[in-house]
C-alpha positions in Angstrom: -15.5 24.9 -6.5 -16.1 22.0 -8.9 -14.1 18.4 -8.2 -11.8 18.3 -11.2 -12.1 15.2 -13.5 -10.9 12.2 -12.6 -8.4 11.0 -13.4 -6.7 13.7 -13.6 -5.8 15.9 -16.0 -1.8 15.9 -17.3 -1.0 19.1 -15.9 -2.5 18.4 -12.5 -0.5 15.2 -12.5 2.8 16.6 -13.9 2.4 19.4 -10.6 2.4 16.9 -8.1 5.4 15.0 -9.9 7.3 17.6 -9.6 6.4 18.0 -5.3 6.4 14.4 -4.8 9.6 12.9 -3.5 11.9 11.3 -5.7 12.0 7.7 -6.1 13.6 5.8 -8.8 11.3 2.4 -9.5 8.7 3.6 -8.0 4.9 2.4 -8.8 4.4 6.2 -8.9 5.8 5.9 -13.0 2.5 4.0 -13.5 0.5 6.8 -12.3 -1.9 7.1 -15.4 -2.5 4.0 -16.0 -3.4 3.0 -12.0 -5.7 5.9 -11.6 -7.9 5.7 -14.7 -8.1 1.7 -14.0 -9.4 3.0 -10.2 -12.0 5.5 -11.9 -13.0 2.4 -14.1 -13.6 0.2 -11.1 -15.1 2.5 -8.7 -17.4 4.0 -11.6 -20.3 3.6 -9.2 -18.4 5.4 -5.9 -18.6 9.5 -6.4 -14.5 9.9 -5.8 -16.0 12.6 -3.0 -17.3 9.6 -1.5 -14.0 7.3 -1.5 -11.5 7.1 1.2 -8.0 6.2 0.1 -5.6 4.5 2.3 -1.6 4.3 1.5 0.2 1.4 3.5 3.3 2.6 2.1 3.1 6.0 0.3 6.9 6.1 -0.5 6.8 9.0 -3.1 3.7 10.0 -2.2 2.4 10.8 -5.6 -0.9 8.5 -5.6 -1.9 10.0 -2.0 -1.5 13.5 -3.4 -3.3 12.5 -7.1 -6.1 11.1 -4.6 -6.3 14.4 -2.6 -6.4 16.4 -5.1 -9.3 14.7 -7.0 -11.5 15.7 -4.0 -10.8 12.1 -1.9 -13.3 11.9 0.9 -10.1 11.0 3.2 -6.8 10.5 2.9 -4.9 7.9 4.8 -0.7 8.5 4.2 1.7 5.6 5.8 5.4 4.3 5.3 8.2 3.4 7.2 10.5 5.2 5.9 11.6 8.7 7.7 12.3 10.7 4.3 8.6 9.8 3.1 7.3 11.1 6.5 9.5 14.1 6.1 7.6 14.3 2.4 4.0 14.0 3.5 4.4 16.5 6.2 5.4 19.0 4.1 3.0 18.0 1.1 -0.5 17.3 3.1 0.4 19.6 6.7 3.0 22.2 5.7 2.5 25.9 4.8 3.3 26.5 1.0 7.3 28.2 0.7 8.0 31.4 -0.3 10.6 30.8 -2.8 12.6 34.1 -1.6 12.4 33.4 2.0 13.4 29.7 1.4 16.5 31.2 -0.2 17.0 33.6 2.2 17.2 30.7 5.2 19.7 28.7 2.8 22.0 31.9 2.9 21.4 32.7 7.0 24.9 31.7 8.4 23.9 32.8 11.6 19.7 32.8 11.5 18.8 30.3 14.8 18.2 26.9 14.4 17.2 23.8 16.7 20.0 22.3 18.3 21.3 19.7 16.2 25.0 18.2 15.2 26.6 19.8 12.4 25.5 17.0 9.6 29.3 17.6 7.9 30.5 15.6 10.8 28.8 12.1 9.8 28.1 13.0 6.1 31.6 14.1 4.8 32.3 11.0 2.5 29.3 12.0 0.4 28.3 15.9 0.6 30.5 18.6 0.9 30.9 21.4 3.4 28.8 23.9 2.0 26.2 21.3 0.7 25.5 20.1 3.9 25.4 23.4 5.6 22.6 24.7 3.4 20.9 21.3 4.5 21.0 22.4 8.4 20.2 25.8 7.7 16.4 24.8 6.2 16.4 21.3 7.9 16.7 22.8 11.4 15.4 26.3 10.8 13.8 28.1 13.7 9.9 28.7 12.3 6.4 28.1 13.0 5.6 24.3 12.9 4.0 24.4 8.9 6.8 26.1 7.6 9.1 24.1 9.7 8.0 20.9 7.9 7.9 22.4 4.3 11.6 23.6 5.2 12.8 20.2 6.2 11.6 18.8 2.8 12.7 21.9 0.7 16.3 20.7 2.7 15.8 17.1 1.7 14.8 18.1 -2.0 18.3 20.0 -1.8 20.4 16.4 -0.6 18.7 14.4 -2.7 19.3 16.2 -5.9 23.3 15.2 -5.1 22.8 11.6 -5.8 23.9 10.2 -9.2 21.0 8.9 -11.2 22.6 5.6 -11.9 25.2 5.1 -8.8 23.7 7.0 -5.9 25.3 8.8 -3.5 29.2 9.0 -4.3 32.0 8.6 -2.0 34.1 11.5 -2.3 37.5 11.0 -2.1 38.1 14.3 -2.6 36.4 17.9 -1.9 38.8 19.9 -3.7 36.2 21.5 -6.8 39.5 21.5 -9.3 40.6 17.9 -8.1 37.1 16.3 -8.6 36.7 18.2 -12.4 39.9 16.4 -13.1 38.8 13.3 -12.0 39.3 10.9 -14.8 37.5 7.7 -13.3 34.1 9.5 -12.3 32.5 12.8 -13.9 31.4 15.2 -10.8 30.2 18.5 -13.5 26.5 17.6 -12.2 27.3 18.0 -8.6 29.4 20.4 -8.8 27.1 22.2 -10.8 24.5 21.8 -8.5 26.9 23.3 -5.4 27.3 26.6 -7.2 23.2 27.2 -7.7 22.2 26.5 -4.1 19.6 29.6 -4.6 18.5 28.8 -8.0 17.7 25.0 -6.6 15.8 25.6 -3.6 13.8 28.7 -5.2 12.9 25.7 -8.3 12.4 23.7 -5.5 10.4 25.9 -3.3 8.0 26.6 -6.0 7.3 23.2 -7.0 6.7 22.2 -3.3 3.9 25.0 -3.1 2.8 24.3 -6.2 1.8 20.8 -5.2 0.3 22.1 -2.2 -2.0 24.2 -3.3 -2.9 21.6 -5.5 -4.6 19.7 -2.8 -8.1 19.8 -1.7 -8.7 16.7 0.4 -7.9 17.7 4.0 -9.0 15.0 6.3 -5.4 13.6 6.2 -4.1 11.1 8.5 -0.2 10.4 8.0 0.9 7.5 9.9 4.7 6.0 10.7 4.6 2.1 10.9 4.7 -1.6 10.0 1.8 -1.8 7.8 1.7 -5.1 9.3 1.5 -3.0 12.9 -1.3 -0.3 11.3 -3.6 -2.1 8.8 -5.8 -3.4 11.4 -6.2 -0.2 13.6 -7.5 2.0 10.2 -11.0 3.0 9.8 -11.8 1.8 6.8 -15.7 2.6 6.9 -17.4 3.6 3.7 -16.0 2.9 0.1 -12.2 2.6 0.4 -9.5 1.8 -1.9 -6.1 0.7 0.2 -2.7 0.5 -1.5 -1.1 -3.0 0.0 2.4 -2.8 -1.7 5.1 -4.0 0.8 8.3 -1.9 1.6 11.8 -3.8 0.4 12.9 -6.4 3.6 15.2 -4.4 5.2 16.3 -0.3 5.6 15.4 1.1 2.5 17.0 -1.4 0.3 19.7 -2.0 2.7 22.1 0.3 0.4 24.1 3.4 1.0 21.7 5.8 -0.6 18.8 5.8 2.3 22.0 5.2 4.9 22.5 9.1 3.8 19.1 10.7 3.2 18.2 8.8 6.9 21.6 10.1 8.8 20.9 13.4 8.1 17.3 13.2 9.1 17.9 11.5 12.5 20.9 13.7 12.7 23.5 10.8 13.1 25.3 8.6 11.2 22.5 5.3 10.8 23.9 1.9 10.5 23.1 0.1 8.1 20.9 -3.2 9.4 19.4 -5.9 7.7 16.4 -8.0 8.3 16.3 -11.1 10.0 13.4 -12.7 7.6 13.5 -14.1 3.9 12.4 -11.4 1.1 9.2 -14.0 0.6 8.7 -14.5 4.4 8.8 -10.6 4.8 6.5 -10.1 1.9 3.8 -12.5 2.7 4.1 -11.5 6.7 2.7 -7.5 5.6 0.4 -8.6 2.8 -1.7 -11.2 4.0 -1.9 -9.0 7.7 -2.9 -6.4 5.6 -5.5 -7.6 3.7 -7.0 -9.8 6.2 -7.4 -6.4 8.2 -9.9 -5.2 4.7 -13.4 -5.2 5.8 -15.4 -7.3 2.8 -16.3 -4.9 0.0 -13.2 -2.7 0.0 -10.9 -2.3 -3.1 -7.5 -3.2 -2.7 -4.3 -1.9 -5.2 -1.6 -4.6 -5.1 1.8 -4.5 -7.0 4.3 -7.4 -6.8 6.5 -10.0 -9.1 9.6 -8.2 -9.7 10.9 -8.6 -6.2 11.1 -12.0 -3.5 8.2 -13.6 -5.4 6.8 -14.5 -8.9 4.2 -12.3 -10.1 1.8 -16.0 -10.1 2.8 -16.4 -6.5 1.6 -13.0 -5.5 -1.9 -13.2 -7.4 -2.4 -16.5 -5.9 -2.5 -14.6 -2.3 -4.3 -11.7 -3.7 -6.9 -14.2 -4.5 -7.0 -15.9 -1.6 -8.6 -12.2 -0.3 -10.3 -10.7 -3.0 -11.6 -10.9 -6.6 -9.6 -8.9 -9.3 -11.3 -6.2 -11.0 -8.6 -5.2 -13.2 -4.5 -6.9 -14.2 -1.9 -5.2 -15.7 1.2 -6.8 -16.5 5.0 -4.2 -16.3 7.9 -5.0 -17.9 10.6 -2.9 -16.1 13.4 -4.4 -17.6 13.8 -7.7 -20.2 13.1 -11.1 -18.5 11.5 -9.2 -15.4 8.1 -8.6 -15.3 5.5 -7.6 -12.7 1.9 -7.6 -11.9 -0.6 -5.2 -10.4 -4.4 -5.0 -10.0 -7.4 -3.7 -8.5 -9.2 -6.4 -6.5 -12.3 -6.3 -4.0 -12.0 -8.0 -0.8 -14.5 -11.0 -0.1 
């Protein structure tokens, strides 16, 4: 089998969007423009000769664009449990069977891991029924690949319940007839949602697969730290291109959205915590480890400027490390604007 072109086609690229874990403002929406400025700079590396290394994969849609191009390794890392739960699934799971994926949903009574009833700690945002269908794929009984694609076709499943612009709702009710008549919030998507369990997770199932089988990279190593903690204990022999974009200072955001999606994943209600160091200090603590870890020679894909610093404060560090090969400059929203670049480490 040929390597396909790179980058890669729209259709490739569209697949994996659809497997890759949600993620509003994520660097992910700048996809085509990151990987045909990567083909540009490493013209002169064969992409089957290129390692790629993801400090913190978050959707996981660059490690999956890289793996499917024919990467010569694949490096996966974040924090974050729902993006461990995602790459899994995505780089180690077995593909889903749409129909059997369904059938687990319906399985009142199919054996499960011991686990808390996720209704007990999650009532204020998902219903009964939503989060039973959670613990029926989440904790399903099966061989360890389908296990993990299971616990992200279950994830998929939450996540679809969160509002696009206000997250995950408190429900104040979860009475169907009282929440349509709600006249201070509009609740027809989730309810709408509720009533298709089947149709979801088969849509779902099917674009998890799809992304799968997309894949064709499979030396794949899929940490969970600090990138501060990991950077220096990579192998980062041979042409490499590492992804040093820092996680937010805190637990996801610090907001009420991850609070949910990471209760139901350690199966307890997670308090919320924040962190002890300045957005900046936090920032420049994990990038400058990170780089300094880069053996001279290696590409390094950097994003920043639209967070704790200016987007002139974080190519001043970048530089400090590396020479730019190629700048882009994102305006996400007016009077906010951020920076992100190839560079090669000195």
């Amino acid at each position: 089998m040929t390597a396909p072109d790179f980058p890669l086609a729209a259709d490739t690229l569209a697949t994996l969007r659809r497997a890759m874990l949600p993620m509003d403002g994520s660097i992910a929406d700048h996809a085509e423009p990151i990987l045909a400025a990567v083909a540009a700079a490493t013209q002169a590396v064969p992409l089957a000769d290129l390692a790629y290394v993801d400090l913190t994969a978050g959707s996981c849609l660059l490690p999956m664009a890289f793996a499917a191009a024919g990467a010569r390794r694949v490096v996966v890392n974040d924090t974050a449990s729902r993006t461990q739960v995602a790459a899994q699934a995505l780089f180690g799971g077995a593909p889903a069977d749409a129909e059997t994926m369904v059938r687990r949903a319906a399985a009142a009574t199919a054996p499960r891991r011991q686990h808390v009833a996720s209704f007990r700690f999650i009532a204020d945002h998902l219903t009964r029924d939503v989060a039973e269908i959670f613990d029926r794929l989440y904790f399903a009984l099966a061989p360890a690949a389908e296990a993990m694609t299971a616990r992200y076709v279950a994830l998929r499943w939450v996540l679809g319940f969160a509002d696009d612009e206000d997250g995950f709702r408190i429900l104040m009710t979860h009475d169907p007839a009282q929440l349509r008549a709600d006249d201070e919030e509009d609740w027809r998507g989730f309810l709408d949602r509720a009533r298709r369990p089947s149709e979801i997770i088969a849509a779902v199932s099917r674009d998890i697969a799809a992304g799968q089988g997309a894949l064709r990279t499979r030396d794949v190593a899929i940490l969970h730290g600090d990138m501060r903690d990991v950077a220096g204990a990579i192998d980062y022999s041979g042409p490499t291109l590492v992804a040093v974009n820092p996680p937010t200072n805190g637990v996801d955001e610090y907001v009420i959205d991850d609070q949910v999606v990471h209760s139901l994943i350690a199966n307890r209600l997670v308090p919320l915590t924040k962190c002890g160091e300045s957005a900046a200090a936090f920032w420049r603590s994990r990038v400058e480890i990170a780089l300094d870890a880069l053996p001279r020679g290696t590409f390094f894909l950097v994003w920043g400027g639209d967070g704790a610093l200016s987007s002139e404060d974080c190519r001043a560090t970048w530089t400090r490390f590396g020479d730019p090969v190629h700048l882009a400059t994102v305006v996400p929203s007016p009077g906010r604007h951020a920076l992100w670049g190839i560079f090669r480490r000195r």
